[in-house]
N, C-alpha and C positions, 0 to 999 in steps of 0.2 A: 504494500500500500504506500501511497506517496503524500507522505505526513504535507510537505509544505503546499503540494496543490490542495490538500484538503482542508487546511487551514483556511487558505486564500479565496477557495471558491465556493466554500459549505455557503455562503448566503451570498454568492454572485446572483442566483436567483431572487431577491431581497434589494440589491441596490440599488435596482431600476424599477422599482414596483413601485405602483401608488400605496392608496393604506390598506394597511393589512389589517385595522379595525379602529372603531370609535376611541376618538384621541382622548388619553386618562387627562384629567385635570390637575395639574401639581400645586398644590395647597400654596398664600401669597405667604410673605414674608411675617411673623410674626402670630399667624395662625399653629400656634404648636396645643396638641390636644391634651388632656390630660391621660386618654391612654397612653399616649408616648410616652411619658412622666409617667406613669406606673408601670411599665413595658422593666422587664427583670431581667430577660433575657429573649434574644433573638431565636424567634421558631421556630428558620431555617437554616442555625449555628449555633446550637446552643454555651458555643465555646467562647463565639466572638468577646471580645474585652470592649466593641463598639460597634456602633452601623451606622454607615451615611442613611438618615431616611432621607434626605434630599441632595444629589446631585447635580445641579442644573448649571447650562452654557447657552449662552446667544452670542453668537457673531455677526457683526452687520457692516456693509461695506461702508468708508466715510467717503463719497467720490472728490471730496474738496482736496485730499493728501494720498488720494490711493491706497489707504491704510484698513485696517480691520480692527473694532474696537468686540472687546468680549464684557459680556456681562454674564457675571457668576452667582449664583444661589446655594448655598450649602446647607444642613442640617444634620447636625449628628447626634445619638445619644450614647451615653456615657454608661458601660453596664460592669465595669471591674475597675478593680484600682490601675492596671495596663492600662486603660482607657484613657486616666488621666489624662495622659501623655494627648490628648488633641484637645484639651483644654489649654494648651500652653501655641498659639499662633502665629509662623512665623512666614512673610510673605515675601521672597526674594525677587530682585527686580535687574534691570540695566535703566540707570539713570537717565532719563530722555527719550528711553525706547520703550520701557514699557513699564513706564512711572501708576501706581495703582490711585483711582479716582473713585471718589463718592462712596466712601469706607462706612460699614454700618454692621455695629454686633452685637448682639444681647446674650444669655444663657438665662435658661428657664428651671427654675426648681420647682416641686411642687409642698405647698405649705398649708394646715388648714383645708388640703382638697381641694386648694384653689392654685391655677397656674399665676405662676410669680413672675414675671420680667424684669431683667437687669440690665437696661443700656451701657451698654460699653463706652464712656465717655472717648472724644477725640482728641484729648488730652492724656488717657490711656494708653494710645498708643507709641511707641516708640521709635523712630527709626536710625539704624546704624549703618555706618558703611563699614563693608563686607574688605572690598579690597576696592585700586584701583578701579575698575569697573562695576562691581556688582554693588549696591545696596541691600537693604532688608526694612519691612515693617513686620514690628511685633507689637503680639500684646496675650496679654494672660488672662484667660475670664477667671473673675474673683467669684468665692462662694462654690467653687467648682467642687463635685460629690459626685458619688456611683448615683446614678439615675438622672443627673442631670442633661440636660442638653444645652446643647450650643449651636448658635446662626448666625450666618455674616453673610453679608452679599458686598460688593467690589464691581469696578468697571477697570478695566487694564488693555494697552495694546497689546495686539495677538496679532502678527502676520501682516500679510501683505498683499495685492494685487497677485505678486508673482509665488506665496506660501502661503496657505490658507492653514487660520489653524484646526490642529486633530485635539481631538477628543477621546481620552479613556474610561470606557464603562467601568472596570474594573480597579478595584484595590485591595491594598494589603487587610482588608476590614472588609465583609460583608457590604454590600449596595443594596438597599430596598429600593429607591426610586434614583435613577440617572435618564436625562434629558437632555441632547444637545438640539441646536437651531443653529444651521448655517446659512444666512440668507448672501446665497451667490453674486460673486460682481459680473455685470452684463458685460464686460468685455473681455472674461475668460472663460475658457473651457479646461476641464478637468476629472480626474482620473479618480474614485472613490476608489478606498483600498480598504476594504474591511477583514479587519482578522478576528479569532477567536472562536469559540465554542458556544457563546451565549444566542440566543434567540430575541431578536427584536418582541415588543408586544407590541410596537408601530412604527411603523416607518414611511415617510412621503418623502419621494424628490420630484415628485413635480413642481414644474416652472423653474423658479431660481432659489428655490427654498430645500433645503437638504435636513431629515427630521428625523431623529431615531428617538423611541425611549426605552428602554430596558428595564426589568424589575427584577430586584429578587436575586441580584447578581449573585455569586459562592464571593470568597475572598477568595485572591491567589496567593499562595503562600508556596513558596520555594522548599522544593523538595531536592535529594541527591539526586544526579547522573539526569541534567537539564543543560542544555546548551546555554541558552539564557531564556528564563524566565516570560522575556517581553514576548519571545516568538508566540506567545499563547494569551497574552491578554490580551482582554475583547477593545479591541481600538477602533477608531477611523481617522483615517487622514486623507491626505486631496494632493495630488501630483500636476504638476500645472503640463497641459497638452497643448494651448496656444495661448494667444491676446493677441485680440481685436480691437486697435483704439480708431475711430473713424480720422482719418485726416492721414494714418501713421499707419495704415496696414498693419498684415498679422505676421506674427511672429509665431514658429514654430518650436516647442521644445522640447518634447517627447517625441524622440523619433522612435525608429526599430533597431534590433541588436545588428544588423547588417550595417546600418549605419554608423552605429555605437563602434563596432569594428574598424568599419576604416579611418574612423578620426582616433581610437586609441593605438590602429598602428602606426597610424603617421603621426603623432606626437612626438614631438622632441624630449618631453618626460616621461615615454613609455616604450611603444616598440619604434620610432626612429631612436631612442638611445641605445638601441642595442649595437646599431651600426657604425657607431664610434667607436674607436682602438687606442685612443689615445692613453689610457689605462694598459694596455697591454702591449704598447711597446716603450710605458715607462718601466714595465719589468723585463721586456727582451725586445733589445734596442736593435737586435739584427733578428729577422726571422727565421722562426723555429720551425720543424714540421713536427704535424702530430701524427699521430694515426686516431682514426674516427670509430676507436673503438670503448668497451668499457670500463678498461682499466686507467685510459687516457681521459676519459670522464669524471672520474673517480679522483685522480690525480688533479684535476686542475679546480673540481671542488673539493677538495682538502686545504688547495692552497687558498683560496678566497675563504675558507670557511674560518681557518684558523688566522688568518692576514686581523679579519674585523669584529670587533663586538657588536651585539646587534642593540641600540640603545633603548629596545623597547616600546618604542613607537611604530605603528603600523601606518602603511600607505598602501594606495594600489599605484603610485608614478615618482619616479626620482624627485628625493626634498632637496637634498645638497647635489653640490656641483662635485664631480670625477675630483678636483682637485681637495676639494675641504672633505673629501673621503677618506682619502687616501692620508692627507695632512694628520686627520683626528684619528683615523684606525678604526670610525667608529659612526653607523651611520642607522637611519631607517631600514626596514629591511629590503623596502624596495631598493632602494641604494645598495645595497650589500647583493642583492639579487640581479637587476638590470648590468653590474660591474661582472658576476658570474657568467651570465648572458653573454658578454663583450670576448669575453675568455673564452667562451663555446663556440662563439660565432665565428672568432680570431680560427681558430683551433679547425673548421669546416665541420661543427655538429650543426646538423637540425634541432634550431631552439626556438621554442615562442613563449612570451609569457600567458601568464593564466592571471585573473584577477577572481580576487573572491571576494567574500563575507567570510569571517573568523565566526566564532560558537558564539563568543561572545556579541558580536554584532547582529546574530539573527541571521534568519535566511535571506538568499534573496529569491523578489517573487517573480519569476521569468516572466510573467504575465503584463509587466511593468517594469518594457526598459529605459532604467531610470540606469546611469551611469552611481549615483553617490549611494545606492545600495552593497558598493565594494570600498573594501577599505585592506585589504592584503594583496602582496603579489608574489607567485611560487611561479615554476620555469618547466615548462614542459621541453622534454629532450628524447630523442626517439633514433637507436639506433637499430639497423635493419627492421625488426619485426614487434622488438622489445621499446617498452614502452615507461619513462619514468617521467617522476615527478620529481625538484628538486627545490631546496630550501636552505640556502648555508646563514642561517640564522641561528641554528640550533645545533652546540658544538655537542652535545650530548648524544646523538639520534644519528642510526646509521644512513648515506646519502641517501638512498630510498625510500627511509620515512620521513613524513611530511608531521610538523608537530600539533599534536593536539588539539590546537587553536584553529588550526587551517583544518580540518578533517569536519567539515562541516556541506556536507551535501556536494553539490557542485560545483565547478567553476569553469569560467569561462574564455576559454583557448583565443586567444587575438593573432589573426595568421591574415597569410596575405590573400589567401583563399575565402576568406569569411571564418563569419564568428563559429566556433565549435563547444558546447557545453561538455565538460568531461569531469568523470567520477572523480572527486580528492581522494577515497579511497583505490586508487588504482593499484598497489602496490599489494594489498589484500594483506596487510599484515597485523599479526594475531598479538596483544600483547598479553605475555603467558608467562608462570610462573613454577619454577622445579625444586620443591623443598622436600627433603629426604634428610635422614635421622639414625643412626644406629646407637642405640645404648643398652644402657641394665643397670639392675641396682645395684649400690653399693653397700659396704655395709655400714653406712648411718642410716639407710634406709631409702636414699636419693639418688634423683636418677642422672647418670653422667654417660658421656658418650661426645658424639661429632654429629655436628650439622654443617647440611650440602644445603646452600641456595643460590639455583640460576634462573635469572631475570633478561627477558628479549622486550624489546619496544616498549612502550612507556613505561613500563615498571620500572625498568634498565636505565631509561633515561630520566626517570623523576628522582630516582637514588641517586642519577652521577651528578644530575644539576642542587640535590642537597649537600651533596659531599664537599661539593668546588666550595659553596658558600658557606660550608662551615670552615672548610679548609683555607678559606679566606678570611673571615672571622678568628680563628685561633691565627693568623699570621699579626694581625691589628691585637689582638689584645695580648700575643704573646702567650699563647696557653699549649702546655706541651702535649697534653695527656691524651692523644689521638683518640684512643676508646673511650673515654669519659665526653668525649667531645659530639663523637657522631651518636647521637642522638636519631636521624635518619633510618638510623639501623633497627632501631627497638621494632616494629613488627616483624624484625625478620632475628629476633634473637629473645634467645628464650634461659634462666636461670643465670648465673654468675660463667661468663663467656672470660675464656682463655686463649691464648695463640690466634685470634682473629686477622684472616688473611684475606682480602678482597683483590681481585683480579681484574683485569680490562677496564679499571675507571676511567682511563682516557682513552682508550680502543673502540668508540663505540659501535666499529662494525663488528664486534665479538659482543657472547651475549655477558653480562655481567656475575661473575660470580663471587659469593661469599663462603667462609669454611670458617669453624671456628671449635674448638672443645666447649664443653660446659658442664654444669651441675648446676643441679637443680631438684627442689623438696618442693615444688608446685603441683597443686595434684597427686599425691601420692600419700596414701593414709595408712593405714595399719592397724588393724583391729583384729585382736585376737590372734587365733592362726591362719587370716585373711591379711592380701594384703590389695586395696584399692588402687587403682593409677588408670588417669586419663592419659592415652596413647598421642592425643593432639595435640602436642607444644605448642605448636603454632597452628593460629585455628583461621579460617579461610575469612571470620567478622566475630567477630564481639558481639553483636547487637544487628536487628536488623536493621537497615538503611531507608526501608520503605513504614514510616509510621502513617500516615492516612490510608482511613478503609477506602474510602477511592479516591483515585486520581484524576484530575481534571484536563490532563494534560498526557504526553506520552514520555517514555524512558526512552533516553538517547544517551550511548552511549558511542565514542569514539573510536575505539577499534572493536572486535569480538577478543573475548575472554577463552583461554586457557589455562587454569589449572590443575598441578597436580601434587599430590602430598604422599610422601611413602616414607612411613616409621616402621625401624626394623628393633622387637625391644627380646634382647636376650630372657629366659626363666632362669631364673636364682635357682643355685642349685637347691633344692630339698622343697620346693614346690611343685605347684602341678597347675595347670589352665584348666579352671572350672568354669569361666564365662569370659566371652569375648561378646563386642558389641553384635550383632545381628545384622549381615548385609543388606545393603540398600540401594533400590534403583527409582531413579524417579527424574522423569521428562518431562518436559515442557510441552506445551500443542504446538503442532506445525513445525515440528524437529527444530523448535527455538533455545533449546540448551538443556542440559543433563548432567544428574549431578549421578556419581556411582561411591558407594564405600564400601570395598573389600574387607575380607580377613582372611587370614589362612596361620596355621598353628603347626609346626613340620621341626623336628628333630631341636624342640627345648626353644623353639625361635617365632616370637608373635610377628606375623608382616600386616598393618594394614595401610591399604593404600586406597587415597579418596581420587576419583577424577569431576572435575567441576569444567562446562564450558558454557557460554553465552556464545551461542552464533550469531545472533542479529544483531544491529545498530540499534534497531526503533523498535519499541514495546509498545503499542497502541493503549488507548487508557483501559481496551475490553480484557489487552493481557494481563492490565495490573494484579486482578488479582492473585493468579497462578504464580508470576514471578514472586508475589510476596508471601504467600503462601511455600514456594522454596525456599525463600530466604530461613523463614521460619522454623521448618522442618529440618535444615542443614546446622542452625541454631542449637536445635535441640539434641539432633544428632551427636555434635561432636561433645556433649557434656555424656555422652555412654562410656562405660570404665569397663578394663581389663581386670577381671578377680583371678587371684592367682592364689594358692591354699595350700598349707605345709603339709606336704605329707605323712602320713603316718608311718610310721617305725616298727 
């Protein structure tokens, strides 16, 4: 299933409709009832700590300055002490652009059975500067209590002829009633973009009036293994597709991805930068031959990759010039990448870049080509048949994986042939984990032995990039005590660790490995002539990761999961194996992952070995439950113990 067309088009049937029913009335300002005030808890959350009962937005064109003024209606009630927290009002601004006008706030309590009003004087309010640009108004409703509520309405600039402002249904708080009005300016046209899950209860775009109102919204609340959050709240926004001003013709600005193509390869901060050399024959001032194969690929991103630091900032087009690159050692990544490119291109590979959306930026929606939906750029390179993706940003991560951040749906190929959308995961690489264990008791009663653990793809590279920085860290403060230090290590080390020897930290086309002795009295009990021990030192979670019984949204993870645990535990002489945990198999629907835990008992020697894998990226919200119901089960699993019994004499 294709999570982001389904996001984008679940109410394409919706945005061009007239009304889909008799338009609710949103209560005026000041009308707050006493059931609100007696309201204890929300009866579609009964968790919430608050609820907007009123959300409302009007936009309306001002034709004198081309600008867009908003008018804002809020109401919320207050149901926990969390709650507090939106009694205290804080309204950020840019001084001159979108200074907030005709300020008005009260908070209602109820006293006596009678609703009580409290004016917020405008003398109450406060305002700071923030920094150089930004400002702030605040102010605190006094008398503020669980069951109270609060109201403010506000008029502020929002947008413009050429940005029209969006609108979010949803918050981190339950929504009973949200209301936006965009009444359109006649001399543009524009593109609604509606995301999310929620269901309008009306909506009109006819004529030049654009109207939603939603009720009863969920709160979105941020759950693990989510690319970001936004991709799934219920929004709308407007992408400008022309302007029309009579006297001045029309301007076009959404064009097609075919277009989009040949202006970013002929860009001089995009693919024409690739065509320049001047980079690479400040490192070989007389020309080199290469061969156009993968080892010669390999070689000349290693040299870019370790040449520059990537400073963190993302781009889809060169920010600095070849020269202030090179100068600093340290750039964008499109800079670090575009300079890679220059090297390939030098070199006679076939390379074009790719521009994306990162996890954290959201998808983008092919439906809507809008160029500033990308904010990354990675390097497609294709020798004979074989086909890679590359990124010398990430000195962690072998040249063929692409990090984390990037591993976000699609992206899009800029070649001279037209635009080409291509999988970021092309490389199909698994990040998997191989922890293995041989011990036995000793006679204090605790269990000592050697632990094996090898880590490929992210595991591999989220350990090396903790390592560097701690080992960066102890160089600044002077701290000698390497083990004491990597902290890093702890899920993968288990009782008081000895002789710890890690391998290929800075190799990272090799998979990562750690080796270390240890001892350790965790789990291991002794009763009677019984003796208890958990066999899972190291256990695959702690806790589940999935707490909501449903999920609003889907499980996205960045690569598929591999793996596997195999403890091999000697029997003490004068015992015997009276119970081992009891095997287990257990699938997912739609061969979506499976989890297996062995045992086997053979010549004095327990082995058990667990295998865990996630094949997909996307868990739709219908698979939520079964993946968290595994979580669960795996939970519980690994707390089953080895009884082992003295024998008799």
């Amino acid at each position: 299933m294709n999570i982001k067309a389904t996001i984008t088009t679940l109410f394409i049937f919706l945005l061009f409709s007239n009304c889909l029913a008799q338009v609710p009335e949103k209560p005026d300002y000041g009308e707050v009832s006493i059931e609100e005030l007696e309201m204890t808890h929300y009866k579609h959350d009964s968790s919430a700590s608050a609820v907007y009962l009123i959300d409302f937005g009007e936009a309306t064109f001002r034709e004198n300055d081309l600008a867009m003024s908003m008018e804002v209606h809020v109401r919320i009630k207050i149901l926990d002490k969390d709650g507090l927290d939106y009694a205290d009002l804080t309204l950020n601004y840019i001084k001159g652009e979108t200074d907030y006008g005709r300020l008005k706030a009260s908070i209602y309590n109820l006293e006596d059975g009678k609703v009580v009003e409290h004016e917020i004087s405008k003398r109450d309010w406060i305002t700071e500067k923030v920094n150089d640009r930004f400002w702030s108004k605040k102010v605190s409703f006094p008398n503020a209590k669980v069951g109270s509520v609060i109201e403010y309405t506000y008029r502020r600039n929002a947008g413009s002829l050429y940005s029209l402002p969006s609108w979010s249904f949803q918050s981190s708080i339950p929504v009973a009633y949200s209301e936006y009005k965009l009444h359109m300016p006649q001399y543009g046209t524009y593109q609604p973009k509606f995301q999310g899950y929620q269901t309008p209860v009306y909506q009109n775009t006819a004529n030049s009036l654009y109207h939603i109102i939603m009720k009863d919204v969920p709160a979105l609340t941020k759950e693990p293994y989510v690319s970001t959050i936004e991709n799934y709240r219920s929004r709308v926004e407007f992408e400008i597709k022309s302007i029309s001003v009579p006297g001045y013709g029309t301007e076009v600005y959404m064009e097609n991805w075919n277009s989009i193509n040949t202006e970013m390869f002929e860009r001089d901060d995009l693919g024409g930068a690739i065509n320049k050399n001047n980079a690479v024959r400040r490192i070989y001032p007389e020309e080199k031959s290469w061969k156009t194969d993968k080892e010669s690929m390999v070689e000349i991103y290693d040299f870019v990759r370790d040449h520059f630091k990537w400073n963190k900032r993302a781009s889809y087009r060169v920010v600095d010039s070849s020269k202030e690159l090179w100068s600093e050692a340290e750039g964008d990544n499109a800079d670090i990448n575009i300079t890679l490119a220059q090297f390939l291109k030098h070199a006679g590979f076939e390379v074009d870049p790719v521009i994306l959306s990162t996890r954290g930026n959201g998808y983008v929606n092919k439906f809507v080509p809008v160029v500033r939906q990308f904010n990354y750029l990675v390097l497609y390179v294709k020798i004979g048949e074989e086909e890679f993706l590359l990124d010398a940003t990430d000195k962690f991560r072998p040249y063929n994986v692409l990090p984390s951040r990037a591993l976000n749906g699609e992206g899009l190929r800029i070649t001279a042939n037209g635009p080409q959308w291509i999988n970021l995961n092309l490389n199909n690489e698994i990040n998997s984990k191989v922890i293995s264990g041989d011990f036995s008791l000793n006679d204090d009663g605790a269990l000592e032995g050697k632990m094996q653990v090898v880590l490929r793809s992210s595991s591999a590279a989220d350990l090396r990039a903790s390592l560097y920085e701690e080992e960066e860290k102890a160089e600044t403060t002077e701290e000698s005590d390497a083990e004491e230090d990597e902290e890093s290590l702890d899920d993968y080390k288990t009782g008081e660790v000895e002789n710890l020897e890690i391998k290929n930290v800075k190799d990272p086309e090799q998979s990562l490995e750690i080796t270390y002795d240890f001892t350790s009295d965790m789990g291991v009990n002794e009763i009677g002539d019984n003796i208890f021990l958990n066999p899972l030192l190291i256990k695959m979670a702690t806790e589940n990761p999935f707490k909501l019984e449903e999920r609003l949204y889907p499980v996205e993870f960045a690569e598929p999961i591999a793996n596997t645990y195999i403890f091999k535990i000697k029997v003490p002489d004068g015992y015997e194996v009276v119970e081992t945990p009891k095997p287990m198999s257990l699938v997912l629907p739609e061969n979506g992952g499976k989890y297996m835990y062995t045992t086997a008992v053979q010549e004095g020697l327990i082995q058990i070995m667990v295998r865990f894998n996630l094949s997909k990226l996307t868990y739709v919200q219908q698979e939520y439950p079964s993946l968290k119901k595994l979580y669960e089960l795996i939970i519980a699993k690994q707390e089953e113990q080895v009884v082992l019994k003295k024998k008799v004499e």
